[in-house]
Every structure is written in structure tokens, then in C-alpha cells.
N, CA, C and O atoms as a GROMACS GRO file, in nm:
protein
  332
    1UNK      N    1   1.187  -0.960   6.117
    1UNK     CA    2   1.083  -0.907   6.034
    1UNK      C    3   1.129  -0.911   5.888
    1UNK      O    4   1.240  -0.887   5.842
    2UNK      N    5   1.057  -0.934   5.849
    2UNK     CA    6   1.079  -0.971   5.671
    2UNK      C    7   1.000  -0.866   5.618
    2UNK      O    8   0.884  -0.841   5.648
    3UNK      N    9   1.113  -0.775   5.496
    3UNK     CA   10   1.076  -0.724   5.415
    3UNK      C   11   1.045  -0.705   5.296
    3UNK      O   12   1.146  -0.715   5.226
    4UNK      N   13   0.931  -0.678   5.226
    4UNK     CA   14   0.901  -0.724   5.095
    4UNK      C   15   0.931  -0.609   5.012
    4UNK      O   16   0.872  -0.503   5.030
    5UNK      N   17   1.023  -0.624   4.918
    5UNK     CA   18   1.043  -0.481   4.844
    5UNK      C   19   1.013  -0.503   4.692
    5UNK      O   20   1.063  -0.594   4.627
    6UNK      N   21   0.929  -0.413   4.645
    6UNK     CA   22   0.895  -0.438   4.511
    6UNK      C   23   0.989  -0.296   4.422
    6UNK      O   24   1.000  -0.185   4.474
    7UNK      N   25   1.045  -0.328   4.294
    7UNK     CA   26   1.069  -0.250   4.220
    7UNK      C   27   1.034  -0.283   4.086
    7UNK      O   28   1.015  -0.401   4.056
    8UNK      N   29   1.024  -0.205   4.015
    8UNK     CA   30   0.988  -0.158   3.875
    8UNK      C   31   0.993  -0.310   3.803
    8UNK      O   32   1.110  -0.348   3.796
    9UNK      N   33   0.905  -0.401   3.752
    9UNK     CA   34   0.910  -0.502   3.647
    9UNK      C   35   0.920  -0.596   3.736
    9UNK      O   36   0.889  -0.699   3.676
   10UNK      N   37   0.941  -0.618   3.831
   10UNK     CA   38   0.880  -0.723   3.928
   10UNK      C   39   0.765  -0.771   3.929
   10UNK      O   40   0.675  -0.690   3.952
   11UNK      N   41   0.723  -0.922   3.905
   11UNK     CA   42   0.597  -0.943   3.896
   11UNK      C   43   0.550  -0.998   4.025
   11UNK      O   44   0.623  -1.074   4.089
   12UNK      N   45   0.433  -0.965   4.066
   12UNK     CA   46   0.353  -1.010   4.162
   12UNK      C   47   0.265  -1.123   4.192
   12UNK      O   48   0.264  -1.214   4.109
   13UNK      N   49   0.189  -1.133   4.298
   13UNK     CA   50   0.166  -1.278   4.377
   13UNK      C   51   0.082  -1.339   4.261
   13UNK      O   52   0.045  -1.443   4.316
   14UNK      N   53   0.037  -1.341   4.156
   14UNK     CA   54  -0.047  -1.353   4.062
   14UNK      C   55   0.040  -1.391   3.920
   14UNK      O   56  -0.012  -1.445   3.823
   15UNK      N   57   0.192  -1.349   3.928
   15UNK     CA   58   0.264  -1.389   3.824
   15UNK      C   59   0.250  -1.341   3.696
   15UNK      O   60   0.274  -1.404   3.593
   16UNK      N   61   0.187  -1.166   3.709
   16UNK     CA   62   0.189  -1.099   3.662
   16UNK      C   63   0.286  -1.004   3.636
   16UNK      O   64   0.376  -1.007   3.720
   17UNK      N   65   0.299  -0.920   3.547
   17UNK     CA   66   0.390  -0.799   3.556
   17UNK      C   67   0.298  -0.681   3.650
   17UNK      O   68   0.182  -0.653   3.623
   18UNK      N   69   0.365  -0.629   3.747
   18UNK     CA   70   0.304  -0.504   3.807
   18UNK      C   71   0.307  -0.413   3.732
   18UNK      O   72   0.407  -0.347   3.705
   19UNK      N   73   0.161  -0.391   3.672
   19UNK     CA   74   0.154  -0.242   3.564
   19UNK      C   75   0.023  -0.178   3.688
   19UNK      O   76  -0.064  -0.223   3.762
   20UNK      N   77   0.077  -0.056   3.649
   20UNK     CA   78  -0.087   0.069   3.697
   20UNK      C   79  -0.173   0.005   3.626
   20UNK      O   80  -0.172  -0.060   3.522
   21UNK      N   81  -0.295   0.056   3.754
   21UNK     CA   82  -0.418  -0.001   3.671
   21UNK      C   83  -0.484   0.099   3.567
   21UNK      O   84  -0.604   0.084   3.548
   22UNK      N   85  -0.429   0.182   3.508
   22UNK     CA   86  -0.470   0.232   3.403
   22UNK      C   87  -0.422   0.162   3.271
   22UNK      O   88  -0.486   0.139   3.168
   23UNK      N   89  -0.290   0.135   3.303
   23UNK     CA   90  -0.244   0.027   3.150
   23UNK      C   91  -0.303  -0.144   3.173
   23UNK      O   92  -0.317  -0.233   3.090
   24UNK      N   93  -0.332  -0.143   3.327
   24UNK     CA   94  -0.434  -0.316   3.311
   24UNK      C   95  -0.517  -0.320   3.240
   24UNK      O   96  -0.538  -0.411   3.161
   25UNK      N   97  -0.631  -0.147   3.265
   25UNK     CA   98  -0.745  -0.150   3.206
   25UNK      C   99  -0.785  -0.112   3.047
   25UNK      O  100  -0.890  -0.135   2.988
   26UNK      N  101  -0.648  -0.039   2.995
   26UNK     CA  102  -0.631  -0.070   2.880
   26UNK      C  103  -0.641  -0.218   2.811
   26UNK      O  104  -0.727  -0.271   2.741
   27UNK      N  105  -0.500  -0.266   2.867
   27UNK     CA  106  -0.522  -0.426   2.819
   27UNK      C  107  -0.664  -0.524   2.817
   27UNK      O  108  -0.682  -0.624   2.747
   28UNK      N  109  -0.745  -0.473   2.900
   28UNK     CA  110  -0.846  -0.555   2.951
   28UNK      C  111  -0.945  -0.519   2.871
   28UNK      O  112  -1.032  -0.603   2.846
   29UNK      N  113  -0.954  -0.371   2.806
   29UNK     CA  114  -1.051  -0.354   2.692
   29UNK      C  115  -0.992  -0.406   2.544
   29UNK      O  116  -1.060  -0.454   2.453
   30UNK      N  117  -0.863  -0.386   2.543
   30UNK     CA  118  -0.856  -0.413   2.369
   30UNK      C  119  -0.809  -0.569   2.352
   30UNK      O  120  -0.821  -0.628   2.244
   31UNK      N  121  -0.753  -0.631   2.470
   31UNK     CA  122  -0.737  -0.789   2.423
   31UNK      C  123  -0.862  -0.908   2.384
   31UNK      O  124  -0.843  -0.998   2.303
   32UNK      N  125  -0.987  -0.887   2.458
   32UNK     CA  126  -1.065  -0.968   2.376
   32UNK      C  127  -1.120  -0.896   2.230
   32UNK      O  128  -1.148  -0.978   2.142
   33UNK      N  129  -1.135  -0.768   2.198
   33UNK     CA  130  -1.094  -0.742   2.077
   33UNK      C  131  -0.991  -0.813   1.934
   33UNK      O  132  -1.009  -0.862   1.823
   34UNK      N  133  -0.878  -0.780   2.028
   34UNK     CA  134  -0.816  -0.831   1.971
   34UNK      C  135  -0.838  -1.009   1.884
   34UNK      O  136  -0.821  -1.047   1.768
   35UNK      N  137  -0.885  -1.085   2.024
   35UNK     CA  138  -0.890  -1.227   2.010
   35UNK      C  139  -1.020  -1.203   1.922
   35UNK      O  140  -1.018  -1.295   1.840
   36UNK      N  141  -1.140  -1.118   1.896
   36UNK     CA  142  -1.226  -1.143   1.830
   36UNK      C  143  -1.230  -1.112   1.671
   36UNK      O  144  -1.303  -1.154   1.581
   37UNK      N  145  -1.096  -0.999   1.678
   37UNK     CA  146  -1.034  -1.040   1.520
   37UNK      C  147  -1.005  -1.068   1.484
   37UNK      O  148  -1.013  -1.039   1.364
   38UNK      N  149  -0.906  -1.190   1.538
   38UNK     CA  150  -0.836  -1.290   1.518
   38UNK      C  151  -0.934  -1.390   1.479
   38UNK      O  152  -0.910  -1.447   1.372
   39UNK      N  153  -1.025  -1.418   1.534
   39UNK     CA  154  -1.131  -1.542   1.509
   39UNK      C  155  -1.207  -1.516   1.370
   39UNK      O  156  -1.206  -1.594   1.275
   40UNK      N  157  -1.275  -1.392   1.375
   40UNK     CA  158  -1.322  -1.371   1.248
   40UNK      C  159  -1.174  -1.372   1.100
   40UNK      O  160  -1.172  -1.450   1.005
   41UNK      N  161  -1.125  -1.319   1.114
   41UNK     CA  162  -0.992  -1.315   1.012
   41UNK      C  163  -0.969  -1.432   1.003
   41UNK      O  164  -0.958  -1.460   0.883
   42UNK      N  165  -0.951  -1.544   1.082
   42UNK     CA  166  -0.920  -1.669   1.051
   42UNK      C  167  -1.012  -1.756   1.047
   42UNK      O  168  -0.994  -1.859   0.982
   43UNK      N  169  -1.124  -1.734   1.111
   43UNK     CA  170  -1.237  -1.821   1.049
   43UNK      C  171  -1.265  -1.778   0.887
   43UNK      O  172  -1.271  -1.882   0.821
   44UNK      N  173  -1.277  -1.704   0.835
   44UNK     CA  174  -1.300  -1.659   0.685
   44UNK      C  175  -1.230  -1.694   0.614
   44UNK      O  176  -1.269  -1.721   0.501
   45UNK      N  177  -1.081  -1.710   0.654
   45UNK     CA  178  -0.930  -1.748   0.600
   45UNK      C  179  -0.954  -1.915   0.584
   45UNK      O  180  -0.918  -1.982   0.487
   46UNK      N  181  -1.013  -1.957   0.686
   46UNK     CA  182  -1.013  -2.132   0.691
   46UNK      C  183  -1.113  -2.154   0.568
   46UNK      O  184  -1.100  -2.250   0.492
   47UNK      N  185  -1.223  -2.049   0.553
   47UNK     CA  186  -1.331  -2.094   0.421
   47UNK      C  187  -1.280  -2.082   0.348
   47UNK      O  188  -1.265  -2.185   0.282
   48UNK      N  189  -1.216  -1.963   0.296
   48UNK     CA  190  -1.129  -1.955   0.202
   48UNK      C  191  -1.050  -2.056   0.090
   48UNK      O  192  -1.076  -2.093  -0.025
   49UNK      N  193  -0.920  -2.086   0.198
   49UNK     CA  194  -0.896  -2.196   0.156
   49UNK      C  195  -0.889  -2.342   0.151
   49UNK      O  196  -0.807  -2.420   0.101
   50UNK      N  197  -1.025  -2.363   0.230
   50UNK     CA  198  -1.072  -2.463   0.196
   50UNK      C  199  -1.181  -2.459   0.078
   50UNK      O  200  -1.222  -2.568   0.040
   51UNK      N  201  -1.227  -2.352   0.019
   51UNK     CA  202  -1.307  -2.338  -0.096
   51UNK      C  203  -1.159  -2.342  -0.227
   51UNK      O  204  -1.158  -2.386  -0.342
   52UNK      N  205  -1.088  -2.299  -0.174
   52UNK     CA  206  -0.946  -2.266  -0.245
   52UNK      C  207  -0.847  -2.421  -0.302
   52UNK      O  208  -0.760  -2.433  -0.388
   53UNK      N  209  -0.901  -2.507  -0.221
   53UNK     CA  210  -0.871  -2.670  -0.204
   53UNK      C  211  -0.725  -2.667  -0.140
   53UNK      O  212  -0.630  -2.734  -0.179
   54UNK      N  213  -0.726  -2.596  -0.058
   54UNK     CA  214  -0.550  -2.560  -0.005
   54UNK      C  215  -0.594  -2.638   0.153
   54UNK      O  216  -0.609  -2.559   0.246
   55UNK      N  217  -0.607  -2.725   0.171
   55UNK     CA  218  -0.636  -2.830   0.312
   55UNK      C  219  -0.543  -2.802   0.401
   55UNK      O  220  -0.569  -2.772   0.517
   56UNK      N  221  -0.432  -2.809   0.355
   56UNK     CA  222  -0.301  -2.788   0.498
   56UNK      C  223  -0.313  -2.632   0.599
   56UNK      O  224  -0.288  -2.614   0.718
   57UNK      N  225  -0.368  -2.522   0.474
   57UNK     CA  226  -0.354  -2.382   0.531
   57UNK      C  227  -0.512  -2.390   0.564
   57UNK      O  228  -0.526  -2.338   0.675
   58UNK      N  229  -0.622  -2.428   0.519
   58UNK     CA  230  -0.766  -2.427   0.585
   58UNK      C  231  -0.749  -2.505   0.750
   58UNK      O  232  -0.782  -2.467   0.863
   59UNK      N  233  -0.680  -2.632   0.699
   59UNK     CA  234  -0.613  -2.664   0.926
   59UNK      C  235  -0.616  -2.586   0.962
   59UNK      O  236  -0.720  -2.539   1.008
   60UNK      N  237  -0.470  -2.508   0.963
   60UNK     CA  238  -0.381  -2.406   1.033
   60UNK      C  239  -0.495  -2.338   1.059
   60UNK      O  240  -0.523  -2.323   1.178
   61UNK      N  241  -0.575  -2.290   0.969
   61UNK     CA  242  -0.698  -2.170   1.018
   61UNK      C  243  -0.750  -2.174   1.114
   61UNK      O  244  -0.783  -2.093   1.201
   62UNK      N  245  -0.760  -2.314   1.091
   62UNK     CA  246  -0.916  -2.388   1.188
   62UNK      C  247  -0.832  -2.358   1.298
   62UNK      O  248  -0.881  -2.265   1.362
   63UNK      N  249  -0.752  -2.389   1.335
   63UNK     CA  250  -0.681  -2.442   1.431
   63UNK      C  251  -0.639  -2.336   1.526
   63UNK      O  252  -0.626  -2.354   1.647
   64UNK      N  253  -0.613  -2.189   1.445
   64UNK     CA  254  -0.606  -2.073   1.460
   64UNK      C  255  -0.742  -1.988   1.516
   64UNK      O  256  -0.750  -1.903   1.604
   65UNK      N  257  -0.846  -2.051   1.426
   65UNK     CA  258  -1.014  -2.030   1.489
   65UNK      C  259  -0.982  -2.064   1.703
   65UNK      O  260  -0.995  -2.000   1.807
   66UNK      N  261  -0.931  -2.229   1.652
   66UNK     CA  262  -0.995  -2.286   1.781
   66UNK      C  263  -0.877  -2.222   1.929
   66UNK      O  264  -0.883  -2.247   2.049
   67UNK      N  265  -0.804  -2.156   1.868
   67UNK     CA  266  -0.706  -2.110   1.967
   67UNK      C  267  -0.757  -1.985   2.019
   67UNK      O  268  -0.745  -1.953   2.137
   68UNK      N  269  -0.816  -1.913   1.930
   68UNK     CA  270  -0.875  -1.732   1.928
   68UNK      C  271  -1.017  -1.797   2.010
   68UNK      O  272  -1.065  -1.730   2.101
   69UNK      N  273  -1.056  -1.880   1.985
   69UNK     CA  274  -1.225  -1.894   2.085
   69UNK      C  275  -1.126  -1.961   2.198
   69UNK      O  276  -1.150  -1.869   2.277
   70UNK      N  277  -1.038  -2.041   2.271
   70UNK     CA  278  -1.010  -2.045   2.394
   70UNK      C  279  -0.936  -1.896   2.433
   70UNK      O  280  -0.986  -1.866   2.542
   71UNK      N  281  -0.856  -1.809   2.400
   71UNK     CA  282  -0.808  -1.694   2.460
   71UNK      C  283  -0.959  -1.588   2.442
   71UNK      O  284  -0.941  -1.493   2.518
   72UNK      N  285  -1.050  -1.578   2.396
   72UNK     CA  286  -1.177  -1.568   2.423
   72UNK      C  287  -1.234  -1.554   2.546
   72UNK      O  288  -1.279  -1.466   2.619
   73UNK      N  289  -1.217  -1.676   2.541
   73UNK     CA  290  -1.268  -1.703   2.668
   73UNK      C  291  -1.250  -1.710   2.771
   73UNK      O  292  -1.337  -1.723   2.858
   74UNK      N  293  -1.090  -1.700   2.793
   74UNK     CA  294  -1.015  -1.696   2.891
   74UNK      C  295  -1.008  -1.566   2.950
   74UNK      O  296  -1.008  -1.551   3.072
   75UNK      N  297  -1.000  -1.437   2.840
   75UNK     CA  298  -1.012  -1.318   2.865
   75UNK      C  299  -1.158  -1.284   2.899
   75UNK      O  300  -1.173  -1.170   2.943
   76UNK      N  301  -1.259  -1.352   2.889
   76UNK     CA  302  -1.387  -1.288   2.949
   76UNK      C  303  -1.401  -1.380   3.058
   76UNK      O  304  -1.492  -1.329   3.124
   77UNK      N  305  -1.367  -1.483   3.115
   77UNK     CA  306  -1.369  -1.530   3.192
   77UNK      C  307  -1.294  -1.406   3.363
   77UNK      O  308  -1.359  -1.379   3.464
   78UNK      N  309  -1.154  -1.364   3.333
   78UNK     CA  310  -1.023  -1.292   3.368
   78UNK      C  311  -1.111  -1.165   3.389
   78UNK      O  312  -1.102  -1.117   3.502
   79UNK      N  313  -1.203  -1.094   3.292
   79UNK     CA  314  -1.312  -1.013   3.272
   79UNK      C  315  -1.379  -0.962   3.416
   79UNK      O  316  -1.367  -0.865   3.491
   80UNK      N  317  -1.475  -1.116   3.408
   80UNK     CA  318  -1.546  -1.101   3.488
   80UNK      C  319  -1.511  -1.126   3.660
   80UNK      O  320  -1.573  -1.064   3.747
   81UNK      N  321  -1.414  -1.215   3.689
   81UNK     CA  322  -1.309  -1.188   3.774
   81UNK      C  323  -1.272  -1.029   3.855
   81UNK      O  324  -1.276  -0.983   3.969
   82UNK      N  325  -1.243  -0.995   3.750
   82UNK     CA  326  -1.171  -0.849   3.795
   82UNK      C  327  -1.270  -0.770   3.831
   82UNK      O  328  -1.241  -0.669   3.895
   83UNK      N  329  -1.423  -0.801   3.797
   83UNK     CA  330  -1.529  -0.712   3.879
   83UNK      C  331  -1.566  -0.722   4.024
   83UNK      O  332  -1.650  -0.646   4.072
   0.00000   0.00000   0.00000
């Protein structure tokens, strides 16, 4: 018989860290937050300086935009999952 023993910071079948689901459901409210201030802050940042004629840091923005709309989405995707 095989025994499965879990302790503290062991991550599980999902390749997660095992947290209570009170600190999951924390995470699960403030991370697409998070990603949605990230998008606005750096979408505004990309007008910026591209009104600014600074091209290399208006990229980075963009680029920063297009990273914050895939973790977006990934987190409302993960979202709706967990219902």
C-alpha cells in the first residue's frame, strides 16, 4: 500500500502550491485586478511615449499591454473553472 504524505509547501496534482482556500480565494479576487492595472498603466504609458517620440519605451508598453490582456485572460478563464 502506498502512502501519500503531504506537508507544508508541497505542491499538488495541479502543480500548484497547497494554500487554504481562503488565501486561493484571496488570490483569485485581486490578481485579475491586478492584471487590469497593469493594462491600463501601460496602455497610457505606450501613448505617452509614443506621443513623447520615445519608440523603443512605447514597444516595451505595447508589449507590456499585450502580456497584461493574455494573464487577463488566463485568470478569467482559471475564474470560471473554479466555479
Amino acid at each position: 500500500m502506498i502512502v501519500k504524505r503531504a506537508w507544508r509547501g508541497r505542491r499538488d496534482d495541479r502543480g500548484e502550491r497547497a494554500i487554504g482556500p481562503r488565501l486561493r480565494s484571496e488570490r483569485r479576487r485581486w490578481e485579475p485586478a491586478a492584471y487590469w492595472l497593469l493594462y491600463v498603466v501601460a496602455f497610457l504609458a505606450a501613448l505617452f511615449h509614443w506621443q513623447a517620440g520615445n519608440e523603443f519605451l512605447a514597444a516595451l508598453c505595447a508589449l507590456t499591454v499585450l502580456v497584461s490582456i493574455r494573464c487577463i485572460m488566463r485568470a478569467h478563464r482559471e475564474g470560471e473553472s473554479a466555479l
